[in-house]
ZAZA-272097 format. One record per residue (C-alpha): x, z, y; residue in one letter. Coordinates in steps of 0.1 Angstrom, whole numbers, plus 2048, in hexadecimal, padded with zeros to 3 digits. Layout:
BEGIN
 east  up north code
    X   Z     Y    A
...
END
This chain:
BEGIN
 east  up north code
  655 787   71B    X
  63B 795   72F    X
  644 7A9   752    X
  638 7CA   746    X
  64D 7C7   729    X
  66D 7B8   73C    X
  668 7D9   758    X
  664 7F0   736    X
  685 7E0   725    X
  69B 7E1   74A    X
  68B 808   74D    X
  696 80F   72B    X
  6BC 803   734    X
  6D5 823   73C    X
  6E2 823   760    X
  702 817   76D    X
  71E 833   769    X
  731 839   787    X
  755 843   781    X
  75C 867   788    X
  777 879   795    X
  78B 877   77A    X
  78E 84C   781    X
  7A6 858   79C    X
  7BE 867   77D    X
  7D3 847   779    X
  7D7 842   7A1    X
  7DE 864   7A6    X
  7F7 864   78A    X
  80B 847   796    X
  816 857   7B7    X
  81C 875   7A7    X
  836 85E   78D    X
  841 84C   7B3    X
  84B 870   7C2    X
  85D 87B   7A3    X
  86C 85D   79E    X
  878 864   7C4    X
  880 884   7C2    X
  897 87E   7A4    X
  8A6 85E   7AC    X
  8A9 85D   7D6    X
  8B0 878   7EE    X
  8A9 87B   814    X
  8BE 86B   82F    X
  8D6 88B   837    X
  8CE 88B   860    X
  8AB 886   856    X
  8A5 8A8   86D    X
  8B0 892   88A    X
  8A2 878   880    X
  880 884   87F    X
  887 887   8A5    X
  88B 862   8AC    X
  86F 849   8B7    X
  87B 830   89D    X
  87B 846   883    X
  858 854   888    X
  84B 832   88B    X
  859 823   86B    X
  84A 83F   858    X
  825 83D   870    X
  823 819   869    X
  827 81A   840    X
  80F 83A   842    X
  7F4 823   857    X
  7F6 807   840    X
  7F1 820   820    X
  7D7 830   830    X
  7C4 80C   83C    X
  7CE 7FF   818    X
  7BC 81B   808    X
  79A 81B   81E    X
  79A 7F1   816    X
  79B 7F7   7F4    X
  782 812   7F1    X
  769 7FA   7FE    X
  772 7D9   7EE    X
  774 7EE   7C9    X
  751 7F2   7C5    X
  73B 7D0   7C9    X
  720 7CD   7EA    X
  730 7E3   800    X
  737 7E0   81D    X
  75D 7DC   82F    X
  759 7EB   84E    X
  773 7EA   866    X
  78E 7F4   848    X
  79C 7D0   84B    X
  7A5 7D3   874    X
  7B5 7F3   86F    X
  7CF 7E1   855    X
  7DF 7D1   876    X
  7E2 7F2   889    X
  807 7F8   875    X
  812 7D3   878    X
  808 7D9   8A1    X
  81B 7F5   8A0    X
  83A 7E6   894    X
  836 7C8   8AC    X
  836 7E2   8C9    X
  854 7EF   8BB    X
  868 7CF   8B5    X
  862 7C3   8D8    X
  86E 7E4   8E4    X
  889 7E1   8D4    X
  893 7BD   8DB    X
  88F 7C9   900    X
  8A5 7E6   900    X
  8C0 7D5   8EB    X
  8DA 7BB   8F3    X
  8D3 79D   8E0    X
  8F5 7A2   8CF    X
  8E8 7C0   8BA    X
  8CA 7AD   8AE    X
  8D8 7A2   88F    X
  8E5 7C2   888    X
  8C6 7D1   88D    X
  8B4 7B6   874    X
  8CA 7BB   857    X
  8D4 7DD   858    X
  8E6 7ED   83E    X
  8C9 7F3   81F    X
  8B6 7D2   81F    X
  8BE 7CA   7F5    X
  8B8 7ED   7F2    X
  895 7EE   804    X
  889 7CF   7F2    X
  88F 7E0   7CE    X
  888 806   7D6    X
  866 801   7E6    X
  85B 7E8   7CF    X
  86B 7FD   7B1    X
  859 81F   7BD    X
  835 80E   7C6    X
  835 802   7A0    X
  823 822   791    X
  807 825   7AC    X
  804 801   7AE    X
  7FE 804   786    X
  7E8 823   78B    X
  7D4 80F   7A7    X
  7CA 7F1   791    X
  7BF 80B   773    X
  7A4 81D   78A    X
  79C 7FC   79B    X
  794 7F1   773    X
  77B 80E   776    X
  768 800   797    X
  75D 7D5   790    X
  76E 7CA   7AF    X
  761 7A3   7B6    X
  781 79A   7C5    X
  79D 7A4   7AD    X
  7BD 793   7BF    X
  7B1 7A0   7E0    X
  7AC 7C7   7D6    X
  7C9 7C3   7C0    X
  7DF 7B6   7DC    X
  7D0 7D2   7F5    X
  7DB 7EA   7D5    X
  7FE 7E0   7D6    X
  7FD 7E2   800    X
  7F3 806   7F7    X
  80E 810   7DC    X
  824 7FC   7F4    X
  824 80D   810    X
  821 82E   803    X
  846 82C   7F1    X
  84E 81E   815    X
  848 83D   81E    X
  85F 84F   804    X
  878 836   806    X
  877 838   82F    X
  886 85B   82B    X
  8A0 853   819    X
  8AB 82F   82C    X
  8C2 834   84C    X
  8B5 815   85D    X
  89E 81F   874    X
  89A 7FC   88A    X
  875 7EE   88B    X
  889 7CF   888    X
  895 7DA   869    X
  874 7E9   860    X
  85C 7CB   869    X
  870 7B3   854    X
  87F 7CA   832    X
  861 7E3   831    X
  848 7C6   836    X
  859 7B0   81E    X
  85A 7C4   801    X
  839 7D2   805    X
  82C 7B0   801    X
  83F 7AB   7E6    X
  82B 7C5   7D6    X
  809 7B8   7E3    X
  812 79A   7D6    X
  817 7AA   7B2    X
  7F6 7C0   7BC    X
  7E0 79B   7BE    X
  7F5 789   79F    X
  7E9 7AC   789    X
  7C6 7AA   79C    X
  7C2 78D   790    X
  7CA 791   76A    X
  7BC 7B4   764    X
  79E 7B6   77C    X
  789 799   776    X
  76B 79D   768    X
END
């Protein structure tokens, strides 16, 4: 084939279709199933007025809303091939460092008697199967848009989907769960989120490849 007939033949090809709006549907639709499923199945802590008072309180909620939000700017880059990551990656640590400040401040300011207390709390089974069961619908919605995008690195963007859908039904569940402790927090919370990233990267890995 001659050049001028290879240019003529790529020219003649239809251009790539980006995904609208409207890729967003199944995403968007799996937290909305997430918050109904919430609203219907869990209800808020009853002193959560006071609560929303306390530093360990606001924290636990800050740090799950940090991660979702670093979660989400990852994603957005590594969903579409050749762009660039930016700083997205860094700010994933800015929750985790803001747990670790509040796990040494509270291993300072408590005897070493009420560590263990602290650890387990009183809803560790339940925050391992209430996040995980409430991040299943966005983490489902997640991997149908990504299907629209041709990420490169399916496990990776499917296990930053399930930090995403993970830490956003921490959020919801944090409402609801009375222990407050970032000892509590930095080991449950973080546990089950990863327990949902590491269903995000097994589904990466089957339904994004190319």
């Amino acid at each position: 084939m001659r050049t001028e007939d290879l240019i003529n033949a790529l020219a003649a090809d239809p251009p790539a279709v980006r995904p609208g709006p409207g890729a967003l549907l199944p995403l968007a639709a799996g937290i909305a199933i997430m918050i109904l499923g919430y609203g219907i199945l869990l209800d808020a802590r009853p002193d959560i007025a006071e609560a929303a008072r306390s530093a360990a309180f606001i924290l636990k909620l800050a740090a799950a809303a940090l991660l979702a939000v670093a979660a989400a700017g990852t994603l957005v880059r590594l969903a579409r091939p050749g762009r660039s990551i930016g700083p997205w990656p860094y700010a994933l640590l800015l929750p985790i460092l803001l747990l670790g400040g509040g796990v040494v401040a509270t291993i300072a300011g408590t005897p070493a008697s009420d560590w263990g207390a602290r650890l387990v709390g009183t809803n560790a089974l339940a925050c391992l199967t209430v996040i995980p069961a409430l991040a299943a619908a966005p983490l489902a919605g997640a991997i149908v848009w990504l299907r629209s995008r041709a990420p490169t690195r399916p496990a990776s963007v499917g296990a930053l989907a399930g930090i995403l859908a993970g830490s956003l039904a921490a959020v919801l569940y944090g409402t609801t769960c009375i222990d407050d402790s970032p000892l509590f927090v930095a080991t449950w919370y973080l546990l089950a989120i990863a327990t949902v990233a590491a269903a995000g990267a097994l589904l990466g890995q089957r339904f994004l490849r190319w």
